[in-house]
N, C-alpha and C positions, 0 to 999 in steps of 0.2 A: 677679850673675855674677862669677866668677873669673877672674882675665887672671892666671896662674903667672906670675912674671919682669918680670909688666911695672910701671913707675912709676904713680905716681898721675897724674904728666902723660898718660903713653899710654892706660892705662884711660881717662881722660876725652873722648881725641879720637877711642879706638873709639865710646865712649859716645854722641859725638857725631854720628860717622857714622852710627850704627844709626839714632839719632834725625831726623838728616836726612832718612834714604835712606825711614823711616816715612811722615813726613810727605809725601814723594814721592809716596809708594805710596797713601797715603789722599785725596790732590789728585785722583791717575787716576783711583781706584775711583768715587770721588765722583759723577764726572759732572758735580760746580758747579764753580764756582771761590772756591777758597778764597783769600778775599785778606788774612792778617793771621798773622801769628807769633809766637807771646809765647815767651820764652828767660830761667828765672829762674836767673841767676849759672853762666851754662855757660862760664865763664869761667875760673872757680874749677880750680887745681891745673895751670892750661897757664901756660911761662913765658909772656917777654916776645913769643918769635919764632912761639907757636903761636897765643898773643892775636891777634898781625896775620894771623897766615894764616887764622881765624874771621872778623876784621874784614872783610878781604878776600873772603872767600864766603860772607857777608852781605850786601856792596853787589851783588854779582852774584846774589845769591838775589832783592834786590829789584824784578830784571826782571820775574820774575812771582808776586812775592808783597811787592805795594806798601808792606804794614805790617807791618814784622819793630818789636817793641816789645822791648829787650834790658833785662834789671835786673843793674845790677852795681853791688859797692863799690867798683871801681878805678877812684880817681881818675884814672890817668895815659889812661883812656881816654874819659872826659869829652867831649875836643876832636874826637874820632876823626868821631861824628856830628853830622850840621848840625842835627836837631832832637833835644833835650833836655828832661828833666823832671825838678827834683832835686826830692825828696820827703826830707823828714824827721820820725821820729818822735822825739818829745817825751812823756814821760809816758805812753807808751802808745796816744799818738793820732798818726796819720801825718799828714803837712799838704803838699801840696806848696808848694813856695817859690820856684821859678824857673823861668821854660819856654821 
């Protein structure tokens, strides 16, 4: 999609909305309960101050959706959650290394 005018930061937290508001939308239809999130590097292109406010409506998304799983390279966000998984690739092969 095309966002005329706007940054790469802003395209990314429409992005994110859309993607949010989806997964809403696919919980209701559902009829189950969907309990699990995976988020690869939606991170990417938001400063420092749009970082926290995703961090931020993550721990409140985790009221009803217990396993939000986030993959990002930003170290500076590391400490942000209480559980962690660093995974690294070597040669081709991922391994994880601390959890």
């Amino acid at each position: 999609a095309e966002y005329l005018g706007d940054s790469g930061g802003e395209r990314r937290k429409v992005d994110l909305v859309v993607m949010f508001a989806l997964h809403a939308l696919a919980r209701i239809r559902s009829g189950s309960q969907i309990d699990c999130l995976f988020l690869d590097e939606i991170l990417d292109s938001l400063d420092a101050e749009g970082c926290e406010r995703v961090v931020y409506l993550l721990g409140e998304m985790r009221k009803e959706i217990p396993k939000i799983f986030l993959i990002t390279h930003n170290e500076n966000l590391k400490n942000r959650f209480s559980s962690r998984i660093l995974v690294r690739k070597e040669q081709g092969i991922s391994r994880i290394v601390e959890q």
